[in-house]
N, C-alpha and C positions, 0 to 999 in steps of 0.2 A: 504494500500500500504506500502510498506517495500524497503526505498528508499536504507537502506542497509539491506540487510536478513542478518539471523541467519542460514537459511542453507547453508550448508559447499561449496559446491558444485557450488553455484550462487554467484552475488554481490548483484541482487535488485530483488524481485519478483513485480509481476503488474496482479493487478488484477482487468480487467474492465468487466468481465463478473459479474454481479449481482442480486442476488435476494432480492425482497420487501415483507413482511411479510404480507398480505391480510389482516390479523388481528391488529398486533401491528402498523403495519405502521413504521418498523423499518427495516433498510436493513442491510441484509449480503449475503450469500453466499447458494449456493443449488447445490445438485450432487446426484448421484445415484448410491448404490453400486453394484458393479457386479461381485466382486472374491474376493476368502476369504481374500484378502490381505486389503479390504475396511474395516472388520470389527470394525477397531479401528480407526476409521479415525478422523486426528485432527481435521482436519477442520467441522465436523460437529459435536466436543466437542464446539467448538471454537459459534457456533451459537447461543446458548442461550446468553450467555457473550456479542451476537450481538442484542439481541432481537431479535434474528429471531428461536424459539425454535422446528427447523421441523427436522425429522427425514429423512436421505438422502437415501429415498424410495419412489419408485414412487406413492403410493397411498399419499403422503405428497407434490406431483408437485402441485397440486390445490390451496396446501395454500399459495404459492409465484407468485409475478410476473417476470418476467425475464427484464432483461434491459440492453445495452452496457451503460456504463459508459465512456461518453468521453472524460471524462477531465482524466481520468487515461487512455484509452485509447493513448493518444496524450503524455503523459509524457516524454516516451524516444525520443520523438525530442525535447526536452526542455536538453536533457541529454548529454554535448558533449564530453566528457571521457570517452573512450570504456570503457562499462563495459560488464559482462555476465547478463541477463535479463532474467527472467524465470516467462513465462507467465503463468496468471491463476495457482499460484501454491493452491488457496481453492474451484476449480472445475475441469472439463474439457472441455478443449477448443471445444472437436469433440461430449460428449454428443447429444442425441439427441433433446434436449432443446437448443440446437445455433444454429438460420439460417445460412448458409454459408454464407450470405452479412455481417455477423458480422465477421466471420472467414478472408473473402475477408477483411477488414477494417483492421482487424490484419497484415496479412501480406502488405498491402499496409503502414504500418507504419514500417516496419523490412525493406523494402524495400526505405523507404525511409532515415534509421539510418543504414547505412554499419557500422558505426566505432564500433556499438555493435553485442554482443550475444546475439541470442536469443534461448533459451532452452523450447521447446514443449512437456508436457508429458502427453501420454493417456494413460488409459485400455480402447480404441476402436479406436484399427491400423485398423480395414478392415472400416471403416469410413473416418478416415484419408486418408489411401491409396485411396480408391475412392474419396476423396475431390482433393486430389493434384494428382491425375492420369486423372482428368477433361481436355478434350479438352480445355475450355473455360476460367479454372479455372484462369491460366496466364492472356488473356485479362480480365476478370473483376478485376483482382487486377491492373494489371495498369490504369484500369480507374480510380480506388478510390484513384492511386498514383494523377492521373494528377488533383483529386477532393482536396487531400490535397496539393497538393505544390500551389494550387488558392486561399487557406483559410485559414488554418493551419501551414503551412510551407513556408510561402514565399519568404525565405531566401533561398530557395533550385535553384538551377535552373536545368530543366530535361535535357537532350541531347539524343538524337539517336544514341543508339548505330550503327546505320548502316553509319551515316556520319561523324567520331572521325574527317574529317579534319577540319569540321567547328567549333570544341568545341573552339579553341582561340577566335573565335571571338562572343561566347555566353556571355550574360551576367555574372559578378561579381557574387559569392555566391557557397555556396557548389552544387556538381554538382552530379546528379543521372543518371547513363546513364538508359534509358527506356529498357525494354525487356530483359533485363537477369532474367531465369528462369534454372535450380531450384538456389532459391537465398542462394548465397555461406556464407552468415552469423546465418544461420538458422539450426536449430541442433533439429532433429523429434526424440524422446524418444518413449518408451515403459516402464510400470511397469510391471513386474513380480515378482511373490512371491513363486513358485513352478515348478514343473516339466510339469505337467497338464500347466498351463497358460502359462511359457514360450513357450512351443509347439502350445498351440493356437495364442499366438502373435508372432509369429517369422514371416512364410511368408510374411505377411503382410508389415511388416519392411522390411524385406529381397528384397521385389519387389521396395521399395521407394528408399531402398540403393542403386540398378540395374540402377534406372531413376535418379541417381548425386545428392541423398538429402546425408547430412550429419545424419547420424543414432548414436544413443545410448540407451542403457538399464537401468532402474534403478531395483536394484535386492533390494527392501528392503520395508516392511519387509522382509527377508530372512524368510519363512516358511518352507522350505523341501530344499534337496540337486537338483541340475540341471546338466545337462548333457549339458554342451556347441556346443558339436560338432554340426556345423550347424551355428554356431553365427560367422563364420569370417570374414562376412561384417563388423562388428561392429567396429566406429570409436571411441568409450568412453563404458566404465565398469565402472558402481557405487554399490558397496554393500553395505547393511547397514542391522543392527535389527533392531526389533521393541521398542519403546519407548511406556509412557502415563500407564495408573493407570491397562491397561486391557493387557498388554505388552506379548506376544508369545517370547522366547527365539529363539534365531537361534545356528547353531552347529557350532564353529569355523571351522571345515572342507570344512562347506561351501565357506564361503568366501575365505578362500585357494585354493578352485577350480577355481574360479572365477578369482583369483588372477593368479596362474597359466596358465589359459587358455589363457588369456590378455597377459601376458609374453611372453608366445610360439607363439605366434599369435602377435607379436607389436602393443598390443588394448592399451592406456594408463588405468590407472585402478586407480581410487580411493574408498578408504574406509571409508563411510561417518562412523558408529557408533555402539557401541555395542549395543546401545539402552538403555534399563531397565537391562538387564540384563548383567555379564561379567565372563569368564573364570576365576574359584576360587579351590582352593584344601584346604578349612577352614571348620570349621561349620559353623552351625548357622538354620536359619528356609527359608524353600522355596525356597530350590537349585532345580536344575534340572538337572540330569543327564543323560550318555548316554547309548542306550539300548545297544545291542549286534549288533542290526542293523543297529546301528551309528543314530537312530534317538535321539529327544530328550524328554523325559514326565516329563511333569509338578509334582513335590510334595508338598505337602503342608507342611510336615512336615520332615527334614529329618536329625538327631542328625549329622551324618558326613559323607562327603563327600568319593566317593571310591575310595581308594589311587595305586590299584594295576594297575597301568598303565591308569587309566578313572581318567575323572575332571568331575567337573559340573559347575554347570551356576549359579549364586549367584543375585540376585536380590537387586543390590544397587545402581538405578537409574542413567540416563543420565549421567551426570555429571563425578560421580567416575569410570563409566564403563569406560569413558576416548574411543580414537582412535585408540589405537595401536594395531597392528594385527601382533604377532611374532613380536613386541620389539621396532616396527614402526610405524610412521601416512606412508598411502601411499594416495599422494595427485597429481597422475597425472592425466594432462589435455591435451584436445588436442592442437597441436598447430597450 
C-alpha cells in the first residue's frame, strides 16, 4: 500500500486485491496481460522482489491464490482528508479473477468515504460496463454499505435519502445518505496504448459516461498516435511514455494531440511522463527517430541525431526525461 504514491496523477494507491504464491507462501500481486501496452508491466517486475515470481499469464493463474485483503480494503475510512485514491493500481479490479462480491465491497467502501477520490482503471470496460450497468449491482452495494457502517465504520450514520426531513434528528456522526447511484466520487478509467485498443475501449466507457459515471483515459504507455474524435464524453486526459529497463519511446506529436483534443473539447489534461525516453537533437547511442510516417523505430546505434527539421528520442531515463511537454508540466485535474 502507498499511503502517499509516487504516481503523478493520485495521492494514495490501495491495493486489497491479492495474490499468495502456492509455492513460496509469499504474497503479492497477479494480472493478466491483454494488449501490447501490458508488455512491460511494472507490477509484474515488481513480483519477484514480492516473492511471488509468476508471470502475469494465465497459464501462471494456478500458481497463486486470490484473496480481498481487508485491512487494506477498509483503509480509506480510517482516511479523513480528501484525498485522490487509486485502487488496485498492481492489478485489475474487473479481471476475470475478482468475484463481483469483492468489486461490491469496493465500492460499498467509496461509498461510504464521499470526502475522497477514487480512481478505477481497466483494460476490461465491457466487464466493467456490465458490472455497473447491473440491475442489482446498486442494491448489493448498499447492502455491504449497511454490512460496514454495523462493523467497520460505526462512526458513520446512514440516512434515506428519500426522508432528508428526518436527518436533524438522526444520530451524531458522519452521515451517508443510502441510495445515490452512480456514486458522484468515483472516477471509471480506461488504459489505452494505440489506435486499435482505444477503438476497442471506447464504447464501453462511452455507454458508463451516458448512465452519470465520471469517465477518464489513461493514454500511457503512448504506443502509436490516436485519433480522439469520439472521446468527448471524457471528463480527464492523462498521457504518459513508457518507462523501466524494456521502455517503447512515444512521438511527442502524440501527446500534443491528446493535449489538443482536451483543449478544444474543455477535457482537463495532464501529462504524467516522458518515461525512458525524451525529445533530444544530440548524439550519442540509442536515439530513436522519426520515420516519414511520423512513427517512431527503435536504433541501437545511431552516431547523430537528424537535424533537418526531425528530432529523436534519446534514452536517459525517468528522471532526466523530466514533465515538460512544449516548455510545461500540464497538470490539470478535474474539479
Amino acid at each position: 500500500m502507498a499511503e502517499n504514491s509516487k504516481i503523478e496523477w493520485t495521492d494514495s494507491s490501495v491495493n486489497p486485491i491479492r495474490a499468495r504464491n502456492r509455492k513460496a507462501s509469499k504474497t503479492g500481486h497477479f494480472c493478466i496481460h491483454v494488449s501490447p501496452g501490458c508488455a512491460n508491466c511494472y507490477s509484474e517486475r515488481f513480483q519477484t522482489r514480492f516473492g511471488n515470481p509468476v508471470r502475469f499469464a494465465a497459464q501462471d493463474a494456478s500458481k497463486v491464490g486470490m484473496f480481498l485483503d481487508e485491512a487494506a480494503l477498509l483503509m480509506p475510512l480510517r482516511w479523513r482528508k480528501p484525498r485522490r485514491i487509486f485502487w488496485n493500481s498492481m492489478t485489475d479490479l474487473f479481471g476475470d479473477w475478482v468475484p463481483d462480491d469483492w468489486i461490491d465491497r469496493h465500492l460499498a467502501v467509496m461509498a461510504l468515504a464521499p470526502q475522497h477520490t477514487f480512481q478505477i482503471l481497466t483494460k476490461r470496460p465491457e466487464r466493467m460496463r456490465a458490472y455497473m450497468t447491473d440491475p442489482g449491482v446498486a442494491q448489493r452495494v448498499y447492502d455491504q454499505v449497511c454490512d460496514l457502517a454495523l462493523t467497520d465504520a460505526r462512526d458513520i450514520t446512514l440516512v434515506l435519502i428519500a426522508d432528508p426531513e428526518h436527518e436533524p434528528h438522526a444520530p451524531p456522526g458522519r452521515r451517508i445518505r443510502l441510495g445515490v447511484w452512480p456514486l458522484p466520487n468515483v472516477w471509471l478509467g480506461v488504459s489505452v496504448e494505440n489506435q486499435e485498443w482505444a477503438d476497442r475501449r471506447r464504447d464501453d466507457l462511452a455507454a458508463l459516461a451516458a448512465a452519470g459515471w465520471n469517465t477518464f483515459v489513461s493514454y500511457e504507455p503512448a504506443l502509436g498516435p490516436i485519433d480522439w474524435r469520439g472521446w468527448e464524453f471524457l471528463r480527464w486526459l492523462i498521457s504518459g511514455g513508457e518507462s523501466g529497463p524494456k521502455a517503447r519511446p512515444s512521438h511527442p506529436d502524440w501527446h500534443r494531440a491528446a493535449r489538443d483534443f482536451c483543449a478544444a473539447h474543455g477535457i482537463p489534461y495532464f501529462f504524467k511522463q516522458w518515461g525512458s525516453y525524451a525529445p533530444a537533437r544530440t548524439d550519442g547511442i540509442g536515439f530513436v527517430t522519426d520515420d516519414d510516417d511520423g512513427s517512431v523505430t527503435p536504433a541501437i546505434h545511431v552516431a547523430r541525431c537528424r537535424m533537418r527539421g526531425d528530432f529523436c528520442m534519446a534514452r536517459v531515463g525517468k528522471s532526466r526525461a523530466g514533465r515538460l511537454l512544449d516548455g510545461r508540466e500540464w497538470n490539470e485535474v478535474p474539479k
